[in-house]
N, CA, C and O atoms as a Maestro MAE file, in Angstrom:
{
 s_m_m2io_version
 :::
 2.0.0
}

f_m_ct {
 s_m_title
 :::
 protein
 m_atom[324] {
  # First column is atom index #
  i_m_mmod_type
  r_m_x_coord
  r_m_y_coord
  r_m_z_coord
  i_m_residue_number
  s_m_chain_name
  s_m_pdb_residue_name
  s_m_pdb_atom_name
  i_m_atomic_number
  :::
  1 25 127.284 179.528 135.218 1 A "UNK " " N  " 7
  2 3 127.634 178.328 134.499 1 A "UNK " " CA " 6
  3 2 126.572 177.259 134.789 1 A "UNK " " C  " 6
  4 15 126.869 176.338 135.550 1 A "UNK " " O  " 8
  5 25 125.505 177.313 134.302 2 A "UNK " " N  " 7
  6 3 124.184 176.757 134.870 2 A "UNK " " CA " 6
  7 2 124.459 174.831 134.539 2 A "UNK " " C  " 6
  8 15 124.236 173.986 135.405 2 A "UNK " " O  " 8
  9 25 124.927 174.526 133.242 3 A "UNK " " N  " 7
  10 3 125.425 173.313 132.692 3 A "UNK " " CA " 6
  11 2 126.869 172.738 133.064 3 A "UNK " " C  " 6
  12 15 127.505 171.901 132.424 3 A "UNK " " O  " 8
  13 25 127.277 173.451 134.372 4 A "UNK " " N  " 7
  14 3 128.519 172.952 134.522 4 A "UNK " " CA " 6
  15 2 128.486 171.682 135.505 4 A "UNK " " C  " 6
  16 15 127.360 171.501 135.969 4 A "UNK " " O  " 8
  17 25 129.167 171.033 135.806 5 A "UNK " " N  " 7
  18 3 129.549 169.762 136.401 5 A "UNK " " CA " 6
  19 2 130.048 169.241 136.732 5 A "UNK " " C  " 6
  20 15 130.132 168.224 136.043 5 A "UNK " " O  " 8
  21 25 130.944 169.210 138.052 6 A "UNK " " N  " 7
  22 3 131.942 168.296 138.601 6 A "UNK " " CA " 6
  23 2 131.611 167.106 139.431 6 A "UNK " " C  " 6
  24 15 130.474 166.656 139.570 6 A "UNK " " O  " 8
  25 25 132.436 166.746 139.842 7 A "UNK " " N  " 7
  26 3 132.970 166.028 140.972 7 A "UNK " " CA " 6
  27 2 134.016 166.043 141.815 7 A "UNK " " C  " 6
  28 15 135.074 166.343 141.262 7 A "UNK " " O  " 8
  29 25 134.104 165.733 143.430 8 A "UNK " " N  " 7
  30 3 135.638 165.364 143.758 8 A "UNK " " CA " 6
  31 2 136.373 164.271 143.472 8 A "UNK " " C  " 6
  32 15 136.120 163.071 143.579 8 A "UNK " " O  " 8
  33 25 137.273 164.829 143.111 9 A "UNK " " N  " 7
  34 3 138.001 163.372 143.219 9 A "UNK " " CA " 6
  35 2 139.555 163.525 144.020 9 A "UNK " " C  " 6
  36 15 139.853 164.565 144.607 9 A "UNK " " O  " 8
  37 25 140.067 162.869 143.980 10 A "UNK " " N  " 7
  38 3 141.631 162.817 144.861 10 A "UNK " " CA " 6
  39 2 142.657 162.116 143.987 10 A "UNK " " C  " 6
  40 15 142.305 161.115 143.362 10 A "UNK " " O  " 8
  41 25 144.294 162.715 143.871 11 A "UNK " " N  " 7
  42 3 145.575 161.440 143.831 11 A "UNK " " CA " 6
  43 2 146.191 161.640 144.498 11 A "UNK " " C  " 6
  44 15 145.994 162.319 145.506 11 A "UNK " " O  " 8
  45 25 147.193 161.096 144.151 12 A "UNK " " N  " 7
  46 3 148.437 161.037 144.600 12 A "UNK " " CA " 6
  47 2 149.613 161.475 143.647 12 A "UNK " " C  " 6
  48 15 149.840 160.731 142.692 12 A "UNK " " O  " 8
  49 25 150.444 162.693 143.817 13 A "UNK " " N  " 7
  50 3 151.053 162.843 142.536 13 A "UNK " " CA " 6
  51 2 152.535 162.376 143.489 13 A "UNK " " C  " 6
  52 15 152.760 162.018 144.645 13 A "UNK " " O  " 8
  53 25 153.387 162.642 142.165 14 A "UNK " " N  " 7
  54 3 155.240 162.595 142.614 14 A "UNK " " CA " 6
  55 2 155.880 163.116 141.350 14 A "UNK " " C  " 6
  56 15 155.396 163.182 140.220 14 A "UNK " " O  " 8
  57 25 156.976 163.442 141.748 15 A "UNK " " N  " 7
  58 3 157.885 164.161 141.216 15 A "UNK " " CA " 6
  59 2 157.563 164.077 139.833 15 A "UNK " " C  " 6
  60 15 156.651 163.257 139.728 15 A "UNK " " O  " 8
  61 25 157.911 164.584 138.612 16 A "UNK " " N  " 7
  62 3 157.957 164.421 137.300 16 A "UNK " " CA " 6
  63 2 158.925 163.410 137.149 16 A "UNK " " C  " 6
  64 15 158.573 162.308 136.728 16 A "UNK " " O  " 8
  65 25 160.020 163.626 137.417 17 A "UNK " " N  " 7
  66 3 161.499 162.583 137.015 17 A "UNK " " CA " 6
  67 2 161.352 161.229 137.949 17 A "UNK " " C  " 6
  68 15 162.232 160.369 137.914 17 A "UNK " " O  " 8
  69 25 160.174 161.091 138.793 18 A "UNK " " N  " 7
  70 3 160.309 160.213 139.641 18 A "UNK " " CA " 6
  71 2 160.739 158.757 138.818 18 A "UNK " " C  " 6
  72 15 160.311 158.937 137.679 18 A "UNK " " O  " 8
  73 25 161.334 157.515 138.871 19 A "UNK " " N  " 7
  74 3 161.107 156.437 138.435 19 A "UNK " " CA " 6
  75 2 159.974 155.943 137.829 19 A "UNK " " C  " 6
  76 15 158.915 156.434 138.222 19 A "UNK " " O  " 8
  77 25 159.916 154.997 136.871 20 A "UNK " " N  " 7
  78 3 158.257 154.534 136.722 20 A "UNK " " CA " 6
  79 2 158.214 153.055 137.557 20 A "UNK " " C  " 6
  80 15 157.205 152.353 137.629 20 A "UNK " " O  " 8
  81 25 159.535 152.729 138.176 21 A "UNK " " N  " 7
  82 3 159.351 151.645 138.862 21 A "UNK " " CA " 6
  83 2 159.010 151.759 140.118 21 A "UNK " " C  " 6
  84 15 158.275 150.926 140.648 21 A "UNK " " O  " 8
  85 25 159.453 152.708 140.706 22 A "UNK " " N  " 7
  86 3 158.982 153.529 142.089 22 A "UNK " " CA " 6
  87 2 157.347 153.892 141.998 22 A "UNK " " C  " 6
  88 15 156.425 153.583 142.753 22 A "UNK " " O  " 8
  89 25 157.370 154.678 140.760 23 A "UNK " " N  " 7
  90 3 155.948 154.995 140.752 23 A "UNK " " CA " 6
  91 2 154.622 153.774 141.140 23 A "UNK " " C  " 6
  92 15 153.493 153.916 141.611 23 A "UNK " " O  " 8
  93 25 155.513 152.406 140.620 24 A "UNK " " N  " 7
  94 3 154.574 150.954 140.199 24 A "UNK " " CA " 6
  95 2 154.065 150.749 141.350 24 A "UNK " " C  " 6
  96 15 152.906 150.529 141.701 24 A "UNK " " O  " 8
  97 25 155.697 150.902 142.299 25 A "UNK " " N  " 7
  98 3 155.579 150.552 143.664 25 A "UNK " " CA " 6
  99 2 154.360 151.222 144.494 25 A "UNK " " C  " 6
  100 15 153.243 150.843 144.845 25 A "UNK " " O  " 8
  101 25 155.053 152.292 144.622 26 A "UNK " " N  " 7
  102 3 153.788 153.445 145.225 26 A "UNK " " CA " 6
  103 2 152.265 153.124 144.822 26 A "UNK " " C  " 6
  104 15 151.406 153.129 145.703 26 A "UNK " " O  " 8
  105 25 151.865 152.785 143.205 27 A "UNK " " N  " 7
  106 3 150.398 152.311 142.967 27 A "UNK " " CA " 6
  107 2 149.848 151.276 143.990 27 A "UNK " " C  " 6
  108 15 148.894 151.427 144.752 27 A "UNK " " O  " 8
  109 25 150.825 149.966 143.814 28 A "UNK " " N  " 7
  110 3 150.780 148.732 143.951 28 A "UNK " " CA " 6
  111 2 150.467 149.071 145.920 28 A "UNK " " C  " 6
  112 15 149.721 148.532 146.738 28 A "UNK " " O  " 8
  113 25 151.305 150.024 145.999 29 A "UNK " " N  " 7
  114 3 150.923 149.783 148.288 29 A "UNK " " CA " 6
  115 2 149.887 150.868 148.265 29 A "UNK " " C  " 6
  116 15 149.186 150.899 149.277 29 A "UNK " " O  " 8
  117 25 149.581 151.934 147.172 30 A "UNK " " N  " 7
  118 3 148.155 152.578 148.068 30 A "UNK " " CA " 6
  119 2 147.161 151.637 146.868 30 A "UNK " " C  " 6
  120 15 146.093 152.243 146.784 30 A "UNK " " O  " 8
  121 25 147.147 150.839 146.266 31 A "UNK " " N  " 7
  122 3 146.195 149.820 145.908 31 A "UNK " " CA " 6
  123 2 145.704 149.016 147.006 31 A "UNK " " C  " 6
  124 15 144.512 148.918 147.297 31 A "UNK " " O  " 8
  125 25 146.707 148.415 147.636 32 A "UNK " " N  " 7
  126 3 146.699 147.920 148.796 32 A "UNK " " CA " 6
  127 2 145.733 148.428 149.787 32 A "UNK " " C  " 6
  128 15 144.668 147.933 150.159 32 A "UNK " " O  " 8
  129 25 146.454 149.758 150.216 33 A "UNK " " N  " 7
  130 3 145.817 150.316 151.285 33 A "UNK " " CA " 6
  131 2 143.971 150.626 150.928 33 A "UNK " " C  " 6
  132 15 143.139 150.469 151.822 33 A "UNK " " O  " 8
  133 25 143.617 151.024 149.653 34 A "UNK " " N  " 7
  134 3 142.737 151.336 149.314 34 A "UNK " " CA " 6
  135 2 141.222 150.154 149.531 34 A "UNK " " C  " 6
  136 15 140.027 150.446 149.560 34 A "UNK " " O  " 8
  137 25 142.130 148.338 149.692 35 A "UNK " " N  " 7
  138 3 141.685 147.846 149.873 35 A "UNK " " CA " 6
  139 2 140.818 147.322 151.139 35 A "UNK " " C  " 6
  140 15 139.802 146.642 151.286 35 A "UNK " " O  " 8
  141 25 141.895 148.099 152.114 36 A "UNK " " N  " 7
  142 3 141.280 148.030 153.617 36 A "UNK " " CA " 6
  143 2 140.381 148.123 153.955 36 A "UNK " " C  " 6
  144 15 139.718 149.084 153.564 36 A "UNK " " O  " 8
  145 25 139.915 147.343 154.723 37 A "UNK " " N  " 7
  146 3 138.057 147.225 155.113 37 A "UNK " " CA " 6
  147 2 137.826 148.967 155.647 37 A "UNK " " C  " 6
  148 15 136.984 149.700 155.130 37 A "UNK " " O  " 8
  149 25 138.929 149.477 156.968 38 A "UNK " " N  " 7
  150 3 138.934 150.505 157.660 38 A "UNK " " CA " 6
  151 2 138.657 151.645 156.080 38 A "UNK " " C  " 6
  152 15 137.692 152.274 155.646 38 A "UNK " " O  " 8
  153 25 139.650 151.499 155.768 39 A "UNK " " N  " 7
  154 3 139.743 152.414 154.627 39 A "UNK " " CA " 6
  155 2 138.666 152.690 153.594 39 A "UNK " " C  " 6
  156 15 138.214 153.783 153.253 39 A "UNK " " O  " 8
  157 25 138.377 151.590 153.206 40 A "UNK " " N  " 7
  158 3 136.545 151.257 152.610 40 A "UNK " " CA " 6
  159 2 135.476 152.060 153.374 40 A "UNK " " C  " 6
  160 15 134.638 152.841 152.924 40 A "UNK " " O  " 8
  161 25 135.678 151.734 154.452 41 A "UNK " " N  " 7
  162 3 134.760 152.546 155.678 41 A "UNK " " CA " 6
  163 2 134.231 153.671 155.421 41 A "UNK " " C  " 6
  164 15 133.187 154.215 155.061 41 A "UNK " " O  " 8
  165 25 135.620 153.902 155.820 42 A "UNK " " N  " 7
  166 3 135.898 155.371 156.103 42 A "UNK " " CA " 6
  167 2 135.552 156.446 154.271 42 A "UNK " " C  " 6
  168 15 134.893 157.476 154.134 42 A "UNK " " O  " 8
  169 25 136.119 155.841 153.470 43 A "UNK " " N  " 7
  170 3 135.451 156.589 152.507 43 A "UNK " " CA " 6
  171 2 133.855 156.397 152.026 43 A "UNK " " C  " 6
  172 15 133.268 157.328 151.474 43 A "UNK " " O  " 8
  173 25 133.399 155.491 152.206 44 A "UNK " " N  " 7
  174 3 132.113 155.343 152.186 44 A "UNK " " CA " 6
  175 2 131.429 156.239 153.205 44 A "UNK " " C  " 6
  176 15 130.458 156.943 152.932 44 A "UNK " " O  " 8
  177 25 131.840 156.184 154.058 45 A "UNK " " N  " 7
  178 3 130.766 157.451 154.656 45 A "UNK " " CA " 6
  179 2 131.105 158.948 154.790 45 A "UNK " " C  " 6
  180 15 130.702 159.725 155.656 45 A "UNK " " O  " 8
  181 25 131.717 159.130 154.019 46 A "UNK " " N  " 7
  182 3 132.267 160.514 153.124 46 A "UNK " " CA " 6
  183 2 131.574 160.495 152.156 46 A "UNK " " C  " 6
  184 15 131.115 161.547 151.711 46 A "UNK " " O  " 8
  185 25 131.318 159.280 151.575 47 A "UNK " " N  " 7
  186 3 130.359 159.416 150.677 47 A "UNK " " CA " 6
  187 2 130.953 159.634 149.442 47 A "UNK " " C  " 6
  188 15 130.584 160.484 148.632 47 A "UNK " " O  " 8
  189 25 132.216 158.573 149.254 48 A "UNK " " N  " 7
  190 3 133.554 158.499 148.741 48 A "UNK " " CA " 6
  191 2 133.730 156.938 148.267 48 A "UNK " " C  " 6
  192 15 133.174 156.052 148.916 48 A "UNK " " O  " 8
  193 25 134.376 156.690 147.326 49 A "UNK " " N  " 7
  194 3 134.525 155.354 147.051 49 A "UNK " " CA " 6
  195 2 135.775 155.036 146.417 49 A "UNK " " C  " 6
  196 15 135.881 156.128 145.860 49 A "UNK " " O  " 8
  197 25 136.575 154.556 146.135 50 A "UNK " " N  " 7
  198 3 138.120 154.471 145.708 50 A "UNK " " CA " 6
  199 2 137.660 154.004 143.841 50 A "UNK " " C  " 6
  200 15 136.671 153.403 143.423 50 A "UNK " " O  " 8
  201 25 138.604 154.466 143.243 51 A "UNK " " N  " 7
  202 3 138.865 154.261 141.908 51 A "UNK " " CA " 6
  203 2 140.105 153.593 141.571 51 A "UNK " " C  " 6
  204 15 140.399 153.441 140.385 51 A "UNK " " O  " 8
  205 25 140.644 153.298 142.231 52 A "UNK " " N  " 7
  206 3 141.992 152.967 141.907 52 A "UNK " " CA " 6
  207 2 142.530 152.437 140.737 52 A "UNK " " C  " 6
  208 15 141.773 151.549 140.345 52 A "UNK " " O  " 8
  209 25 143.691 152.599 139.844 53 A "UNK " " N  " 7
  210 3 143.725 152.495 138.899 53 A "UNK " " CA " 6
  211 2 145.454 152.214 138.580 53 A "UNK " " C  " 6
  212 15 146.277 151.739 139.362 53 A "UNK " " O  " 8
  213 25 145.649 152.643 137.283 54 A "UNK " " N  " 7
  214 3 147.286 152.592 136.649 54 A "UNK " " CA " 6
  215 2 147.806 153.939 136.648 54 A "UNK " " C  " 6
  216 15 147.008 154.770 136.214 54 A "UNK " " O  " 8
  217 25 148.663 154.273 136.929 55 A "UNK " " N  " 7
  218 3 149.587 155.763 137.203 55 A "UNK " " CA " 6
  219 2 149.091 156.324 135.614 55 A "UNK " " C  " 6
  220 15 148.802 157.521 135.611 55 A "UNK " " O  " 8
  221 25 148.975 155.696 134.432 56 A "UNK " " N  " 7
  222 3 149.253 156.125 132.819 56 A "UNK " " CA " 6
  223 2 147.932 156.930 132.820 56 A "UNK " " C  " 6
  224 15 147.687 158.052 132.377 56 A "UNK " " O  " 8
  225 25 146.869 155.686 133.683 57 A "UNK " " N  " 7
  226 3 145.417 156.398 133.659 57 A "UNK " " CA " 6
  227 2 145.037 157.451 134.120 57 A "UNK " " C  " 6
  228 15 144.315 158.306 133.606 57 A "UNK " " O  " 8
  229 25 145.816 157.395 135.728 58 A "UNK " " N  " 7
  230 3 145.834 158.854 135.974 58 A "UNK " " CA " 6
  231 2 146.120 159.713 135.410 58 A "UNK " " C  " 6
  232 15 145.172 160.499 135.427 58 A "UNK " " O  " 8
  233 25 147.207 160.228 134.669 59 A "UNK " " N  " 7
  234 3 147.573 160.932 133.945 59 A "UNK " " CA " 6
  235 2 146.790 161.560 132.872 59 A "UNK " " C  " 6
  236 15 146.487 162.743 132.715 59 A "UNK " " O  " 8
  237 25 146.496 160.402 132.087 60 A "UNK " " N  " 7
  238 3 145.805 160.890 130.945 60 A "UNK " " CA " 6
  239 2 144.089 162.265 131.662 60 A "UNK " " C  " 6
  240 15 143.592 163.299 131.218 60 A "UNK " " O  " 8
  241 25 143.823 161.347 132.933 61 A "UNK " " N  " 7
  242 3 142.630 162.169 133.554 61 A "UNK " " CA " 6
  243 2 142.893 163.427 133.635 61 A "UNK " " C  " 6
  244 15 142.208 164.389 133.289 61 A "UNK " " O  " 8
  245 25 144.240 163.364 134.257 62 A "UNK " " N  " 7
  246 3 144.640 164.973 134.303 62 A "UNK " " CA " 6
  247 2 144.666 166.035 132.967 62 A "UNK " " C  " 6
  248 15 144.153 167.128 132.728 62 A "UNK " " O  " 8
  249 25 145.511 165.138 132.269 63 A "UNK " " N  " 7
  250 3 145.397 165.892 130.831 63 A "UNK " " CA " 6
  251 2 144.126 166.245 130.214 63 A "UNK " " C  " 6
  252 15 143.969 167.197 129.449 63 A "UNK " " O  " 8
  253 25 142.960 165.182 130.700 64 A "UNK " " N  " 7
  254 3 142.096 166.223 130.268 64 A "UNK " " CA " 6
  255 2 140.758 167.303 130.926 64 A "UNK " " C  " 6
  256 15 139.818 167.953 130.469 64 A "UNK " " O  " 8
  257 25 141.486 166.947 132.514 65 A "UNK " " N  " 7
  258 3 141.074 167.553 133.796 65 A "UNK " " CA " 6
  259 2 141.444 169.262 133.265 65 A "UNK " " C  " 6
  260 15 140.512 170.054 133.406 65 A "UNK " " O  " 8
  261 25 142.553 169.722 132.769 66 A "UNK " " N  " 7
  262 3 143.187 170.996 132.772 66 A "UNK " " CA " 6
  263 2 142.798 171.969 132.284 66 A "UNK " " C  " 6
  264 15 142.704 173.052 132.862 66 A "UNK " " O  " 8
  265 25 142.473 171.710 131.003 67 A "UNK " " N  " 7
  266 3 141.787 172.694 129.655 67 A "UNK " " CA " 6
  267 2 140.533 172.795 130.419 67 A "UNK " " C  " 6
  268 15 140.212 173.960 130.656 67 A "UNK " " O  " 8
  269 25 139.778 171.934 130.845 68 A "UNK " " N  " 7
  270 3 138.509 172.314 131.816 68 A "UNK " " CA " 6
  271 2 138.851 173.265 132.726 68 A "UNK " " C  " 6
  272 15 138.352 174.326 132.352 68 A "UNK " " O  " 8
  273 25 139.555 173.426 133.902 69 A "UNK " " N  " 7
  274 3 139.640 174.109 134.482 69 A "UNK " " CA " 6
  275 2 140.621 175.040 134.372 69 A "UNK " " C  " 6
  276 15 141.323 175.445 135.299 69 A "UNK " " O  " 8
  277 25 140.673 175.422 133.092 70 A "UNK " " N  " 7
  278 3 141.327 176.483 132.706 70 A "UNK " " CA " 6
  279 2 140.791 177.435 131.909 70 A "UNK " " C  " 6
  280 15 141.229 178.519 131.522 70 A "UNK " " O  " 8
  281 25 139.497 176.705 131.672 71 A "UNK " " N  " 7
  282 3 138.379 177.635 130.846 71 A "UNK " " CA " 6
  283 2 137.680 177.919 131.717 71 A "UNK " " C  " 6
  284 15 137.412 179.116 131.618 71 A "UNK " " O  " 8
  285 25 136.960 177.237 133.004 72 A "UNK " " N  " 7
  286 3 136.870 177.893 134.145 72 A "UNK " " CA " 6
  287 2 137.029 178.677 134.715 72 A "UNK " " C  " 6
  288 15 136.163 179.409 135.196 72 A "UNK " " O  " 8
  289 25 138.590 178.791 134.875 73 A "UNK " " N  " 7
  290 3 139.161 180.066 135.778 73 A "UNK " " CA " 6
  291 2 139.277 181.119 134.747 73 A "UNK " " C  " 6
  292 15 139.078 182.260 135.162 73 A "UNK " " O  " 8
  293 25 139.568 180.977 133.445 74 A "UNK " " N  " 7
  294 3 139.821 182.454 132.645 74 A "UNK " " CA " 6
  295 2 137.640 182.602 132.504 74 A "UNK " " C  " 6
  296 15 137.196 183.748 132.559 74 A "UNK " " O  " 8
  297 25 136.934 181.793 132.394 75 A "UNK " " N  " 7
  298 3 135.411 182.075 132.325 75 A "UNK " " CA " 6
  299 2 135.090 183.288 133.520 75 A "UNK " " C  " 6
  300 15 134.542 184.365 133.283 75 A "UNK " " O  " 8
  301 25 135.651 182.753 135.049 76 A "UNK " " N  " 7
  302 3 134.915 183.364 136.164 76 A "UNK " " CA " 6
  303 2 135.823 184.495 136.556 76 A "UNK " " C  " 6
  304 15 135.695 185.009 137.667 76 A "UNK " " O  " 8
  305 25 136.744 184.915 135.697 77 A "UNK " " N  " 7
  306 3 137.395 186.192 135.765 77 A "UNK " " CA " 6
  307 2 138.419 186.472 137.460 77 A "UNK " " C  " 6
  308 15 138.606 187.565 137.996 77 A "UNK " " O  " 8
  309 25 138.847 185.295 137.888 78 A "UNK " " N  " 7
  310 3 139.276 185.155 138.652 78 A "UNK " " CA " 6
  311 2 140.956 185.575 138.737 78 A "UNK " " C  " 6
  312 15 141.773 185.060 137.973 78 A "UNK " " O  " 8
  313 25 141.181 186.175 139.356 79 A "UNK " " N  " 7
  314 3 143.140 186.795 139.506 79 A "UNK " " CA " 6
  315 2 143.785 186.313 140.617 79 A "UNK " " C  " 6
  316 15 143.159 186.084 141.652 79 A "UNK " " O  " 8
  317 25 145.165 186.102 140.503 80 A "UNK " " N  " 7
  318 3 145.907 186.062 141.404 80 A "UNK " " CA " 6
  319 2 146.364 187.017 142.155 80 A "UNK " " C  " 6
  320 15 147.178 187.674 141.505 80 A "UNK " " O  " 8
  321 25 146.223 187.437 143.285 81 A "UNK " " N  " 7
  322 3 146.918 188.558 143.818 81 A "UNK " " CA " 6
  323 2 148.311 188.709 144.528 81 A "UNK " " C  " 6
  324 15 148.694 189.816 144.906 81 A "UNK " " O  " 8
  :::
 }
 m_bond[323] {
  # First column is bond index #
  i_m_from
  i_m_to
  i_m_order
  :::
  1 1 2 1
  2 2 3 1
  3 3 4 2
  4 3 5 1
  5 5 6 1
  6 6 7 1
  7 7 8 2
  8 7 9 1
  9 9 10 1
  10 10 11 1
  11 11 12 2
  12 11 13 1
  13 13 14 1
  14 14 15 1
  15 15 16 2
  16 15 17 1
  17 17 18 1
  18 18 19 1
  19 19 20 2
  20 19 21 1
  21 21 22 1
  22 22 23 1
  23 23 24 2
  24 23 25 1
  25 25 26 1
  26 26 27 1
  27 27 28 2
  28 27 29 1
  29 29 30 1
  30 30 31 1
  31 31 32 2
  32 31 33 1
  33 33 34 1
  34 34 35 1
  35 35 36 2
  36 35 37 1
  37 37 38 1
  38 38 39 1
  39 39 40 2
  40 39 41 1
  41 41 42 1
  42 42 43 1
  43 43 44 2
  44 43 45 1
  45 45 46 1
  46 46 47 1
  47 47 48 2
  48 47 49 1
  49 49 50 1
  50 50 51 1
  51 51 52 2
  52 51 53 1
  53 53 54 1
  54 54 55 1
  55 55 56 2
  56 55 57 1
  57 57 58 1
  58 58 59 1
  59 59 60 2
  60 59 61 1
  61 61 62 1
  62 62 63 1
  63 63 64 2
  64 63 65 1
  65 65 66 1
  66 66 67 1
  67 67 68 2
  68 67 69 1
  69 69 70 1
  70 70 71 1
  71 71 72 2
  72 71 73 1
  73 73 74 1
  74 74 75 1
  75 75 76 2
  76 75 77 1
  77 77 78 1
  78 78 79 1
  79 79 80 2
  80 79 81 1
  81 81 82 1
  82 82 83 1
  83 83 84 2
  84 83 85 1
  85 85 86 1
  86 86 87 1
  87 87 88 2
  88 87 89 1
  89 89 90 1
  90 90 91 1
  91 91 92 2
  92 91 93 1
  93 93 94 1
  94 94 95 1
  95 95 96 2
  96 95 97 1
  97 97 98 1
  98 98 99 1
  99 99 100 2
  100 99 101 1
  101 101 102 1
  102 102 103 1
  103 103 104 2
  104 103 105 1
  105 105 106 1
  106 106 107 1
  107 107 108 2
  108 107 109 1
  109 109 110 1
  110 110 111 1
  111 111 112 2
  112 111 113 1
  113 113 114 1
  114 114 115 1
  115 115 116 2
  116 115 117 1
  117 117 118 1
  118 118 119 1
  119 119 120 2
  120 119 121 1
  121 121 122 1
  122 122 123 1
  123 123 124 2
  124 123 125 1
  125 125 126 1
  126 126 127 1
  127 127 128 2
  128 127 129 1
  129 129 130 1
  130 130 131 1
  131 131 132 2
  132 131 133 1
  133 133 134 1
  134 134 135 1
  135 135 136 2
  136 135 137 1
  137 137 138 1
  138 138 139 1
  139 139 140 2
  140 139 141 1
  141 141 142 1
  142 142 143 1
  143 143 144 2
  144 143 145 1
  145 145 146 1
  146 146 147 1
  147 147 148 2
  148 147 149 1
  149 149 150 1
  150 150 151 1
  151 151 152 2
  152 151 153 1
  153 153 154 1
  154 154 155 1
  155 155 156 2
  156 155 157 1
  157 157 158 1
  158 158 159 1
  159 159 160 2
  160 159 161 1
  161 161 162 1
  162 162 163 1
  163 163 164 2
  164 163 165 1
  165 165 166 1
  166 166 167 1
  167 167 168 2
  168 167 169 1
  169 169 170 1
  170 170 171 1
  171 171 172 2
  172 171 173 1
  173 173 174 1
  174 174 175 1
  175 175 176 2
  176 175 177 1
  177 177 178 1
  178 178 179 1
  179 179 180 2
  180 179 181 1
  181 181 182 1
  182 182 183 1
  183 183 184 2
  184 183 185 1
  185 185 186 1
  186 186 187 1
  187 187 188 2
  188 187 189 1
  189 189 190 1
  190 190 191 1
  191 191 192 2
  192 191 193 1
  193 193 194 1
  194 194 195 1
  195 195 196 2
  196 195 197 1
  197 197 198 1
  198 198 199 1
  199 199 200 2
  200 199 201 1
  201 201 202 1
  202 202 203 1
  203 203 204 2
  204 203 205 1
  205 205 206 1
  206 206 207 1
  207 207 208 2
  208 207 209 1
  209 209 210 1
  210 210 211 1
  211 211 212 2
  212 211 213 1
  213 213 214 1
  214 214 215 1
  215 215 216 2
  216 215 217 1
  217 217 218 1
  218 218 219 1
  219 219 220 2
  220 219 221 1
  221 221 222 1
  222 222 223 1
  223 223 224 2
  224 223 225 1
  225 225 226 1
  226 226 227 1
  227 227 228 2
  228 227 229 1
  229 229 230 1
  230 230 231 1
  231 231 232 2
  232 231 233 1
  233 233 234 1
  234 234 235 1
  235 235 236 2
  236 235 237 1
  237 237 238 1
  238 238 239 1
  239 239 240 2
  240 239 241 1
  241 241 242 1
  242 242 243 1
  243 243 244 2
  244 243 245 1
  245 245 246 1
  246 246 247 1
  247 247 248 2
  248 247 249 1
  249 249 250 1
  250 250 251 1
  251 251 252 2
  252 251 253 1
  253 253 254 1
  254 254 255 1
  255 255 256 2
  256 255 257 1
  257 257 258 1
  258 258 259 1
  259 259 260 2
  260 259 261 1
  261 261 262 1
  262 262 263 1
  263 263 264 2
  264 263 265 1
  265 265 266 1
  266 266 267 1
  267 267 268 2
  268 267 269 1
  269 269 270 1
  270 270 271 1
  271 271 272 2
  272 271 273 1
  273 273 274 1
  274 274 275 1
  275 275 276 2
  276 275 277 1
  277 277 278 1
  278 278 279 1
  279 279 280 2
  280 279 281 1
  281 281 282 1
  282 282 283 1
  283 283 284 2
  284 283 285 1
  285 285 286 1
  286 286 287 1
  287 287 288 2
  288 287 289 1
  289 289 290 1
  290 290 291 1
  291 291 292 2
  292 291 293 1
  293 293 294 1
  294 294 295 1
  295 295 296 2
  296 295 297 1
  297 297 298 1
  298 298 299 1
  299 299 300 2
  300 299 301 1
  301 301 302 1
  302 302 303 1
  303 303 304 2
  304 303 305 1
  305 305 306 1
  306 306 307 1
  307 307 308 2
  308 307 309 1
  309 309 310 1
  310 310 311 1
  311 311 312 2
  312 311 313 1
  313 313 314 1
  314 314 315 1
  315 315 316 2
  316 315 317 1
  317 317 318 1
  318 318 319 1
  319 319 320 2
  320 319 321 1
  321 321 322 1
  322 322 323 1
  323 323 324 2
  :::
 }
}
């Protein structure tokens, strides 16, 4: 796959049925946390940087995170055993 291309990235998921007010919550304190000098730090020299964003945004990333790596895994002929 000579043209292929990622990156890491990281979330945080929760339940499907979870609340979307719970969910707000949960954004709103690892927004927070994300802000921490320590926390800044520490992903910067990972060589990492925070994106932080809206739960909707995440989502949509995923949705179109999937079909990628689903043409991937049926591409590299990979099985479950």
């Amino acid at each position: 796959m000579p043209d292929f291309v990622t990156e890491n990235w990281y979330g945080v998921f929760a339940p499907a049925k979870t609340p979307p007010a719970l969910v707000q919550q949960l954004n709103t304190a690892l927004e927070k946390v994300l802000q921490s000098k320590d926390v800044r730090a520490s992903l910067e020299k990972m060589g990492s940087s925070d994106v932080a964003g809206k739960p909707q945004d995440f989502s949509k990333f995923i949705a179109r995170e999937l079909p990628l790596w689903e043409s991937v895994v049926k591409r590299s002929g990979a099985k479950v055993d």
